[in-house]
Each structure stands twice: as C-alpha cells, then as structure tokens.
C-alpha positions as CSV (number, residue, x, y, z in Angstrom):
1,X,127.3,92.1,102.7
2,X,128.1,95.6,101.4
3,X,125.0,97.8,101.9
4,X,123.1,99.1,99.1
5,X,121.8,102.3,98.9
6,X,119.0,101.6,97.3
7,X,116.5,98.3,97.3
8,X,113.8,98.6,94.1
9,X,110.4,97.0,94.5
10,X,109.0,96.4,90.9
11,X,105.4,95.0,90.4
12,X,105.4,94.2,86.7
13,X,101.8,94.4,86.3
14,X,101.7,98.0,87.3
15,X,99.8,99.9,84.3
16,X,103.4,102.4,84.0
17,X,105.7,99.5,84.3
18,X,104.1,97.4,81.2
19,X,105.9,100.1,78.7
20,X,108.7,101.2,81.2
21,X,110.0,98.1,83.3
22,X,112.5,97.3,80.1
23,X,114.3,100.7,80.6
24,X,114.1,100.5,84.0
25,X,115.6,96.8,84.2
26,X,118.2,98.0,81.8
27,X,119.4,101.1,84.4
28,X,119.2,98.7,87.3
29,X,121.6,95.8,85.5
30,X,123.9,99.1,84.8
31,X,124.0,100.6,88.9
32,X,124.8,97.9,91.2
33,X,124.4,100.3,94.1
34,X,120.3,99.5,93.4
35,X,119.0,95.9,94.1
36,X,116.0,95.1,92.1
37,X,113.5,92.4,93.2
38,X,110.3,92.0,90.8
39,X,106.9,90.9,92.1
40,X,104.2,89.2,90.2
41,X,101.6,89.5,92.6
42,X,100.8,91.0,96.3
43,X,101.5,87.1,97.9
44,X,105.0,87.6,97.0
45,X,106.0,90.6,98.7
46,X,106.8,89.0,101.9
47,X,109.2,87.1,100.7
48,X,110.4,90.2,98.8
49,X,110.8,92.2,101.7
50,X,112.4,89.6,103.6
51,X,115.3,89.7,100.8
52,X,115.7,93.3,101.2
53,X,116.0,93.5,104.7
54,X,119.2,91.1,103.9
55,X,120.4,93.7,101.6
56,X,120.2,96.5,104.4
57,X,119.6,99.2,101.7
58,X,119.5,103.1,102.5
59,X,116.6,103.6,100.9
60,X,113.0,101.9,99.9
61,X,111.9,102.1,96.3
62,X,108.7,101.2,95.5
63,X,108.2,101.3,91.7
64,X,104.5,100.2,90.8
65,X,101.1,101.5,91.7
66,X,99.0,102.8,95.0
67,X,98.0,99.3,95.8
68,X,101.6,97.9,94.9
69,X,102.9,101.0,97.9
70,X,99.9,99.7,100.1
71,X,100.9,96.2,99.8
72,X,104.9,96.9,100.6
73,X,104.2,98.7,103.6
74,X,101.2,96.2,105.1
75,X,104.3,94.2,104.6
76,X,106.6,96.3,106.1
77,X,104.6,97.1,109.3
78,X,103.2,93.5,110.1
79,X,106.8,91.1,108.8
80,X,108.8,91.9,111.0
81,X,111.6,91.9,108.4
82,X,112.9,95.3,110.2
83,X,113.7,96.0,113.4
84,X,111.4,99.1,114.0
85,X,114.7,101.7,114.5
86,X,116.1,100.7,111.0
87,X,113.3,100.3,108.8
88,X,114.4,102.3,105.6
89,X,112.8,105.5,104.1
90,X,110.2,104.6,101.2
91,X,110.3,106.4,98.0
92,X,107.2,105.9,95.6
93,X,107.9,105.8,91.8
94,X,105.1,107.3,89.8
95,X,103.9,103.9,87.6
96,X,100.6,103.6,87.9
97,X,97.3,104.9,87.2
98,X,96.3,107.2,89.5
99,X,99.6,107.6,91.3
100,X,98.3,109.4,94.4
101,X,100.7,108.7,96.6
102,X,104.0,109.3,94.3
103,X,102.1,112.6,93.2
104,X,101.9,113.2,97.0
105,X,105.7,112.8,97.6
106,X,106.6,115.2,94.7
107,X,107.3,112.0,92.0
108,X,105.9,113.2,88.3
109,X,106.8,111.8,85.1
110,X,109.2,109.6,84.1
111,X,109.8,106.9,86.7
112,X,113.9,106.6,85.2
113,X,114.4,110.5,85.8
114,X,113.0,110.2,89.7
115,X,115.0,107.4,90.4
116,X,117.9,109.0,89.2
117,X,117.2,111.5,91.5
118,X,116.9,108.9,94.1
119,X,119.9,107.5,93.8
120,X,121.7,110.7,93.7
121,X,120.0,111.5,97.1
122,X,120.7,108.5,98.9
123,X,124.7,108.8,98.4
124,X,124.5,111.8,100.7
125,X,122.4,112.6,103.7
126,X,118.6,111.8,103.3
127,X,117.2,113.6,106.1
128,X,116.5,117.2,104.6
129,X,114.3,115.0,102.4
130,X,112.5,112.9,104.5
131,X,109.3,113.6,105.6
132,X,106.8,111.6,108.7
133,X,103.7,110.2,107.9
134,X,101.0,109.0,109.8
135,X,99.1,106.2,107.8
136,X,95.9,104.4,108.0
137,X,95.4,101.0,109.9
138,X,92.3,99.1,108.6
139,X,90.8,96.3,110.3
140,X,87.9,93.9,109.2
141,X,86.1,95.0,112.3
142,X,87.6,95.9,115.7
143,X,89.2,93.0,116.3
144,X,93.4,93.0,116.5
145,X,94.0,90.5,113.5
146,X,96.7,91.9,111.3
147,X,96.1,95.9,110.2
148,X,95.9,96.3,106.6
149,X,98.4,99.6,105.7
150,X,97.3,102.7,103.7
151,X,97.7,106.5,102.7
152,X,94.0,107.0,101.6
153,X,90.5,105.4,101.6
154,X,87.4,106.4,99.3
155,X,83.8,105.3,99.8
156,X,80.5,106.0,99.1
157,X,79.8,108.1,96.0
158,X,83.5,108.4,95.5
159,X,84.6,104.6,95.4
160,X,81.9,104.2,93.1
161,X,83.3,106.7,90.8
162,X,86.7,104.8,91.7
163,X,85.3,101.6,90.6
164,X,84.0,102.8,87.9
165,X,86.9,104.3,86.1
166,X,88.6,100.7,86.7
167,X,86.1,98.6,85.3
168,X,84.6,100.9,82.4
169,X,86.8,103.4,81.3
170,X,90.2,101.9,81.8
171,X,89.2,98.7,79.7
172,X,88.9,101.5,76.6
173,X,92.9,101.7,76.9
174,X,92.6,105.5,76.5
175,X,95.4,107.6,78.0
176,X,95.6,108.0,82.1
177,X,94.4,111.9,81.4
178,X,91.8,111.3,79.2
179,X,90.2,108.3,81.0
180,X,89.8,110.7,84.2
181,X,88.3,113.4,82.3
182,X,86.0,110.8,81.2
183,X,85.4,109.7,84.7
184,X,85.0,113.2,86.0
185,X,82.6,114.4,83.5
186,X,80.5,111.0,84.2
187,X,80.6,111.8,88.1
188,X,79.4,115.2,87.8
189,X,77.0,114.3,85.2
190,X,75.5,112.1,87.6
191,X,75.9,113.6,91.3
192,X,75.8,117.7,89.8
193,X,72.8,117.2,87.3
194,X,71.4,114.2,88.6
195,X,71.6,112.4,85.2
196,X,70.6,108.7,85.3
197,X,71.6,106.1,83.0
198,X,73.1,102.4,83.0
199,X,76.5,103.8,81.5
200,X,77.0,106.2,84.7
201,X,78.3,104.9,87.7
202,X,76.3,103.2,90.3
203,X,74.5,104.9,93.4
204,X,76.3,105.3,96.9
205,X,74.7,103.1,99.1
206,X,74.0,104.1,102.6
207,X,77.1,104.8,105.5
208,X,76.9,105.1,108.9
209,X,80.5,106.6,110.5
210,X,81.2,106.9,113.8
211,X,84.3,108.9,115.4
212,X,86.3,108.5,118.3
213,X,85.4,111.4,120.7
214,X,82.4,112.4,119.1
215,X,79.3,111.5,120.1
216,X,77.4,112.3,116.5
217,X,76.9,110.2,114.1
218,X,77.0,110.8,110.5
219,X,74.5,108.7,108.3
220,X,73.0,108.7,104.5
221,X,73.9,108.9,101.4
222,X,77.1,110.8,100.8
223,X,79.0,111.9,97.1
224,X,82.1,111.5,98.6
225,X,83.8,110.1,101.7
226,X,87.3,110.0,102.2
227,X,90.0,109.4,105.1
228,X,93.3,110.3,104.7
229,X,96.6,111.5,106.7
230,X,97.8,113.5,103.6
231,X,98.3,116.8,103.6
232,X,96.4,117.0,99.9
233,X,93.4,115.3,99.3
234,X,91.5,115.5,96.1
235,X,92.4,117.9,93.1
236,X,95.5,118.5,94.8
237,X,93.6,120.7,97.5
238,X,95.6,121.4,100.7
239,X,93.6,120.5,103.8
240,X,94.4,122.4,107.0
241,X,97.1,121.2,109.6
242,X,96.3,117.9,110.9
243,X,96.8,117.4,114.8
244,X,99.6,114.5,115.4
245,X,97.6,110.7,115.8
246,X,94.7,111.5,114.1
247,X,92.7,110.6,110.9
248,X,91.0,113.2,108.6
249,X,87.5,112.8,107.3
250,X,85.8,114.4,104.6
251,X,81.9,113.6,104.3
252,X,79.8,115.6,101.4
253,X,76.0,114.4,101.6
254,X,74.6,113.3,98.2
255,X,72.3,116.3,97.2
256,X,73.0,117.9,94.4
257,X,73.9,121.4,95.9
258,X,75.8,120.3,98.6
259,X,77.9,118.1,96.4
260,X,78.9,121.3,94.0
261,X,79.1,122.9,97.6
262,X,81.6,120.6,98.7
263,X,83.1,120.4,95.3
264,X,84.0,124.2,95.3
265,X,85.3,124.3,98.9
266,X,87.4,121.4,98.1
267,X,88.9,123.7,94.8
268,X,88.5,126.7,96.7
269,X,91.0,125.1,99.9
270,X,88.3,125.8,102.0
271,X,87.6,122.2,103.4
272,X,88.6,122.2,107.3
273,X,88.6,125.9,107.5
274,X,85.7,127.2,106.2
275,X,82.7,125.6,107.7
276,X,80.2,124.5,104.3
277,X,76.5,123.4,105.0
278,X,76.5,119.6,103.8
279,X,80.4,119.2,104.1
280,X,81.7,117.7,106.9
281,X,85.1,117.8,108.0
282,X,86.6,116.2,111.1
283,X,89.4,114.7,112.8
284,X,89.6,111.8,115.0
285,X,91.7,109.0,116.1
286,X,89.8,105.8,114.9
287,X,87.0,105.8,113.3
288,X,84.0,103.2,111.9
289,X,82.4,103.0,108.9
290,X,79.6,100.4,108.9
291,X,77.1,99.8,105.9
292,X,74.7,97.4,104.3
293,X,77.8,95.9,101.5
294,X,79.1,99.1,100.7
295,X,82.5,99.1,98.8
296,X,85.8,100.9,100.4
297,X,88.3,101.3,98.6
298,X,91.9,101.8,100.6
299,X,94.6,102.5,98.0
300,X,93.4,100.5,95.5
301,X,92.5,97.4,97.6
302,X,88.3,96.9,98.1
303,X,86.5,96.3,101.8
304,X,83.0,95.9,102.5
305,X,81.3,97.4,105.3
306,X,79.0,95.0,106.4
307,X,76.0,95.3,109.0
308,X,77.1,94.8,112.7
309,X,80.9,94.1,111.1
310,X,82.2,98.0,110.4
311,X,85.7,99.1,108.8
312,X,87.8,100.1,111.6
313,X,90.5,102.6,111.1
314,X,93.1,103.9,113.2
315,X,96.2,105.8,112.6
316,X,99.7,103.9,112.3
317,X,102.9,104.9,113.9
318,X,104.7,107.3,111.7
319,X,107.0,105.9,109.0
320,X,110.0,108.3,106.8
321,X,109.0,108.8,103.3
322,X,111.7,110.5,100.7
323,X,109.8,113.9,99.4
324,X,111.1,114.9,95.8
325,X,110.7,118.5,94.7
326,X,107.0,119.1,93.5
C-alpha cells in the first residue's frame, strides 16, 4: 500500500467540527494523499488507530477537541498499533472549545487553513517542525493497569471553574470567547471578591498532593491546581525550563490575596522564577493527588480522587508533535 502522508482523525461531535466537518470532508474527498477516518465516540478510536497504522501515514492529524487528542494518544501509547520507532508525528487541529493543546502547537483559526499547511509540510522534511513532549500518565491509583494519556490536568478551584463553563455557560450557545469571559468574570467574582451565590461555581474541596522527592506535603483548599509538561500554562504564560522526566505543578491556596497573588505572577511570567507567598511551584517525577471526591479534570476527561485511592501521575516517554508558527 502506497504511504500516505497524512492520516486525519475526525471526531464529529467536536464543538468546531459541527459547522466545519462539511468543508473539511469536502477537502479530504479532493487530496487523496490525506486518509480520513471519522469517530463517533472515544470506544472507537482503537479500531481507528488500528486502520491507520495500515495506512503508514507521515503524519497524525487529530482534528477534534483536547479530550478527542487525549483519547488518540491513550490509544496510541497503550494499542500497540505502532511499533515504538515508527509511531507518526501528531498534529492537533484547533476544533474545539478550549483548544489548549492546538493553541499550544501554534494551530489558530481555521482548521482547513492549518491543515493545508500540514499537508504542505509533510511532503518535505518534518523534522525542523517537530517538537518532543513529555506527557502525563494517569492512573486510578498506583497500580500498573493501563495509563490514561494527557497534556494537562486541572483540579481544585480550577476544575470547578472547568466544570462550570461546560455545564452552565456552554449550554447558553454563546460564542467560545464570550462564554470564557463569562466564566472568568464568574471565577474571579467568586475566588477575588469572595462573592457567593448558587449561579457561581462550586467550592474546591480539600487536596492533599504529594511529590516524588519531597518530603512536604501540600494540603487545603487551593483556587487552582494544575500539572502540566507544557511550556505555557494558563493565559498563555510561559513557565520556566522544565528539567527532562518531570511533571510541573502549580498550587495557589484559596485565600483571596494569594489567589490575585498567584493570578498576577502567572500574567506577570513570574511562576517558577519568582518565589510568591501562597503560590507553589514545583517539579517532580510522579506525583499524588488524593481527596475526599474531588473532580480532576485531564484534558477534558473527569477523575476523582478518592480517600486512600489517590490520582497518580507520572511523566510518559516523549512523543514528536508538528509545531505550526504561532
């Protein structure tokens, strides 16, 4: 079979794809260089990937949203589709939501015009494009079942805010933009001021996280917590160079100074090089996250952290991602 250069993952239900998925099944039926395999649901990527690994393509579209990317590369790592010297670069089309992880690999705007781009890249040499990255492993405890695969997790006060932009203020069918200036003002009205009311989001419930290497523990109630291996983290902030086989943590506590604290050392790019009362910033090669019920949220997907059962994470061997310029 002739090799493609490019295999497209499309998940329908992505929130970009329900306007765009026309056009783009229209460009697809016109470039047989790309082979385009829709999913209706997560159970179906398997046998997705599977196909494309007959295909052999060059490069690894995946055209929906973060929990559509998180999904393809659980997939990816744990199927065994790929031998583990020719698993193809993944490239992230920007078609969902929040889009965190296409904004991280330079993809903006219209999905068509990026994959254009795409497919003009992979009929030359990929490498001055391609970037490593470290992702995040999560396990139901610390047991060796089957990893789940992300790029970034939000708890505490954050996936609350998370959760509450899904099931409150995306339901309005307001514009992307508008619905997270909805979401921010509501956050900041309740963590900044201390505002309470039922149309707010919920409280953070206690966390307890412990690191690898460090015999501290942090515990409370925190306004945000986040683990990443990106280089950006929230409002496009850039954190400080992470050491090789290690996860970043970010930690603000849940009073109302430290939060705006946090909030301007995060705006500021001060976060892992500026040391900020109440912030907490560290590095470590697993960490757990343990709590009484307490929502996770792992590019898009939910975990509870449940007593005497914590969220373990660890960092994943490095896989090549296509970088478009920002």
């Amino acid at each position: 079979m002739s090799r493609a250069r490019i295999a497209l993952l499309s998940n329908p239900r992505s929130t970009g794809n329900i306007a765009q998925l026309p056009r783009i099944r229209a460009y697809c039926a016109s470039h047989p260089d790309v082979f385009h395999y829709e999913v209706e649901h997560g159970q179906q990527i398997g046998e997705a990937m599977k196909t494309i690994a007959l295909v052999n393509p060059t490069l690894l579209v995946i055209n929906g949203g973060d929990g559509t990317v998180q999904a393809a590369l659980t997939e990816l790592y744990n199927g065994g589709h790929f031998h583990l010297d020719d698993r193809p670069p993944v490239a992230v089309l920007p078609s969902g939501k929040t889009n965190l992880i296409a904004i991280e690999l330079g993809a903006r705007g219209d999905p068509i015009a990026a994959l254009e781009k795409l497919i003009e890249l992979a009929r030359s040499d990929l490498k001055p494009h391609t970037v490593e990255r470290e992702l995040i492993a999560l396990r139901l405890g610390a047991d060796e079942q089957r990893p789940v695969i992300g790029m970034f997790l939000g708890g505490a006060g954050l996936a609350e805010t998370m959760l509450y932009c899904r099931d409150r203020i995306y339901p309005l069918g307001l514009p992307n933009g508008i619905a997270h200036a909805l979401t921010a003002i509501a956050a900041f009205a309740k963590m900044a001021l201390g505002i309470r009311a039922a149309f707010l989001p919920s409280d953070p419930k206690p966390l307890s996280v412990s690191l690898s290497g460090n015999e501290n523990r942090l515990t409370g109630r925190f306004s945000l917590l986040a683990v990443t291996t990106l280089d950006k983290l929230l409002l496009s902030a850039e954190l400080s160079g992470r050491q090789q086989g290690r996860l970043r943590l970010l930690a603000v506590e849940g009073e109302r100074m430290t939060m705006l604290r946090g909030l301007l050392a995060t705006i500021g790019g001060k976060v892992g090089r500026t040391p900020v009362r109440g912030v907490h910033f560290e590095e470590a090669r697993e960490i757990n996250i343990e709590g009484d019920s307490s929502e996770l949220i792992l590019d898009g997907e939910i975990f509870r952290a449940e007593p005497g059962r914590p969220i373990n994470l660890r960092t994943a061997a490095p896989l090549s991602f296509v970088r478009l310029a920002a």
